[in-house]
C-alpha positions in Angstrom: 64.2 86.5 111.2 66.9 85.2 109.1 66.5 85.9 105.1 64.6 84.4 102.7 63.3 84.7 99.3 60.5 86.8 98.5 56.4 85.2 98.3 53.5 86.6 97.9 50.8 87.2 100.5 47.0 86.6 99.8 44.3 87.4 101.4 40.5 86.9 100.3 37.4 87.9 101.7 33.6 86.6 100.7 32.1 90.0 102.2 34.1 93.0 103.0 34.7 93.3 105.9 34.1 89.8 106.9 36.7 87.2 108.0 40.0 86.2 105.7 39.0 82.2 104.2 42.7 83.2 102.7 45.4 84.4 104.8 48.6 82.7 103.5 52.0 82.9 101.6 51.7 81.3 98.3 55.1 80.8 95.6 53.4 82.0 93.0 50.0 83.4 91.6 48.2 82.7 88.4 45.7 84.7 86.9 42.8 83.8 83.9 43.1 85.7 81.8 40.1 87.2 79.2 41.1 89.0 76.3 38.1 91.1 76.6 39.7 92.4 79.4 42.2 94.5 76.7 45.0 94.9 78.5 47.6 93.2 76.8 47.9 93.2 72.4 48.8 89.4 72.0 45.5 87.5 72.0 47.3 84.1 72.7 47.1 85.3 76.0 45.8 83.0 78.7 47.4 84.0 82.3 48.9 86.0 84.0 51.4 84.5 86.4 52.5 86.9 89.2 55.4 86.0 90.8 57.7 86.7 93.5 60.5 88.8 92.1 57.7 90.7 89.8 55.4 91.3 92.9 58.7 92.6 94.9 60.0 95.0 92.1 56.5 96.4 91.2 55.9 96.8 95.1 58.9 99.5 96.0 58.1 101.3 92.4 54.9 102.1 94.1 55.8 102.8 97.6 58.8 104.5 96.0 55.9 106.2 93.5 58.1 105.2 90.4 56.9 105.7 87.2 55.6 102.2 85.5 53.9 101.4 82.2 53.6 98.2 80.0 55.2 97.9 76.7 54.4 95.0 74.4 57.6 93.0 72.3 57.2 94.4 68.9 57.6 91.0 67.4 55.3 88.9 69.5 53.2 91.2 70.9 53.6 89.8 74.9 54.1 92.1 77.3 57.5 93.2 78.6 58.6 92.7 82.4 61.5 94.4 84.1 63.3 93.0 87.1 66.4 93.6 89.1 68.1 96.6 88.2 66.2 96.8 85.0 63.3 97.4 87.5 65.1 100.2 89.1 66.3 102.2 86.0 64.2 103.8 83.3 65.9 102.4 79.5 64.5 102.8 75.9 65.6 99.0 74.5 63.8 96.3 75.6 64.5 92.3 75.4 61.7 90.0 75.1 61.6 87.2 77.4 59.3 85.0 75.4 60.7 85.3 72.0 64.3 86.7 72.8 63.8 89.9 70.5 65.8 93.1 71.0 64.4 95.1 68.7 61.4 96.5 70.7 62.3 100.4 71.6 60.3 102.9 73.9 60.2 106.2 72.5 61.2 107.4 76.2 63.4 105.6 79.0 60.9 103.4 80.8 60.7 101.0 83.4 57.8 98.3 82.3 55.3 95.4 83.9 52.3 93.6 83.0 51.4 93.9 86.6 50.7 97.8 86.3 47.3 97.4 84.0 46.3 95.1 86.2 47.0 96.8 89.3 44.8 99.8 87.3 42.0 97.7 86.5 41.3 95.8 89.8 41.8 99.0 91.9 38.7 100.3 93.2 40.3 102.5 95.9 44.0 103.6 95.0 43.9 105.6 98.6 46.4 105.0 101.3 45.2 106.2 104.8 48.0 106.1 108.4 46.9 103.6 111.1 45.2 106.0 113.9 45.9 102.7 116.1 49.6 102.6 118.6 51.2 99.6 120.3 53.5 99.2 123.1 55.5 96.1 123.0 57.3 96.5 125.8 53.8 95.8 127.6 54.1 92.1 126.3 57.0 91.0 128.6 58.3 87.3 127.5 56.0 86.9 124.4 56.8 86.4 120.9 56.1 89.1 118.1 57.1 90.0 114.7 57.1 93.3 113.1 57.0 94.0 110.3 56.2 97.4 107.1 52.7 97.5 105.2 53.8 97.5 101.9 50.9 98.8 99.2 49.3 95.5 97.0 49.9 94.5 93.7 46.3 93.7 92.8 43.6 95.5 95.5 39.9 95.1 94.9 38.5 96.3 98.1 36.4 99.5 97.9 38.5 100.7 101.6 41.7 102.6 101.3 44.6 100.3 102.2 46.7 101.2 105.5 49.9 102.3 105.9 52.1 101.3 109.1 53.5 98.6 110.5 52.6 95.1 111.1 52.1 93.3 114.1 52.0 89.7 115.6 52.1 89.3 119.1 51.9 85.5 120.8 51.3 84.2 123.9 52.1 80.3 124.4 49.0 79.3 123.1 47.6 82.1 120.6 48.0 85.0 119.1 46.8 88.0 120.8 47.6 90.7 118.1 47.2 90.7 114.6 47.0 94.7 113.2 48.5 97.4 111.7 49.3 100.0 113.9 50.2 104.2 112.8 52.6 103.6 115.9 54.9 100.9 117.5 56.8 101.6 120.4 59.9 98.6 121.3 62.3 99.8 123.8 61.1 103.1 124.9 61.0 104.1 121.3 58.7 104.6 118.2 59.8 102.7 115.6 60.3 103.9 112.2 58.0 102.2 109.1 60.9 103.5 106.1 63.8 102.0 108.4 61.8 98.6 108.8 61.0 98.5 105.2 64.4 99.0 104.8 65.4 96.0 107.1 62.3 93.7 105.6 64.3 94.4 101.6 67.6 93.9 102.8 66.6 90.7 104.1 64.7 89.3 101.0 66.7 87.2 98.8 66.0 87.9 94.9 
């Protein structure tokens, strides 16, 4: 698959366990937002607009199991977002990016996103369990397929643990035939590895 820029997978279900009515890649997400919810100090607060490059940096922080908090602008009170390398290294000054002040100061280095309390909040299960499930793809002869790492949510509200493994598609000429995570994928004679193909899938993603 050639590169492209990050976008953010949804899917929604009415019932657990019950068929996806969303199962698509949007541009961006945008929240409502209640202040009664208390996460963030500024009361002008409205939405919350997740996108791309903030649901890609928070994502490796937690499969990476970096450290994250949310620190408010001391001038304007909005939450302060990290990307890039700002996302990757812990610092103690902080530039707004609503009101342009640089003046708000951690009292520790820290790496900071709105998207952690509201990871917290919507969590019911924070649990990750491996895929007991394997796959041989060398048993599809001619089909298409495309692999691919689970990678943990930014906002999870089912009460199941998410899995951990690696995506598969497999298609015929007229359907797909497999759509699961599996705890093992075999291509060529040979398991594949799910850090190596995370490691393909971000070297691929343009930010």
């Amino acid at each position: 698959m050639p590169a492209r820029r990050p976008r953010i997978h949804v899917h929604v279900r009415t019932q657990e366990g019950g068929p996806k009515v969303v199962d698509r890649d949007f541009e961006a997400v945008s929240l409502l937002y209640n202040k009664s919810q208390g996460l963030f100090s500024n009361e002008e607060i409205t939405r919350v607009n997740l996108t791309p490059p903030a649901a890609f940096d928070f994502m490796l922080a937690l499969e990476e199991g970096r450290e994250m908090t949310c620190i408010s602008c001391g001038k304007c009170g909005f939450p302060h977002l990290d990307l890039g390398d700002f996302a990757r290294k812990p610092h103690k000054k902080h530039f707004c990016g609503n009101c342009g002040s640089d003046s708000t100061w951690s009292k520790s280095e820290i790496v900071s996103t709105p998207l952690k309390p509201l990871h917290d909040q919507v969590a019911k299960n924070s649990s990750f369990e491996t895929a007991s499930t394997s796959i041989d793809l060398d048993k599809y002869p001619g089909h298409r397929y495309w692999v691919w790492a689970s990678t943990p949510a930014v906002l999870w509200s089912a009460d199941r643990p998410q899995q951990k493994g690696i995506h598969v598609h497999v298609n015929d000429a007229k359907s797909r035939l497999v759509d699961e995570t599996f705890g093992e994928v075999v291509l060529n004679g040979k398991a594949l590895d799910r850090t190596e193909v995370l490691k393909a899938m971000v070297a691929r993603t343009l930010v």
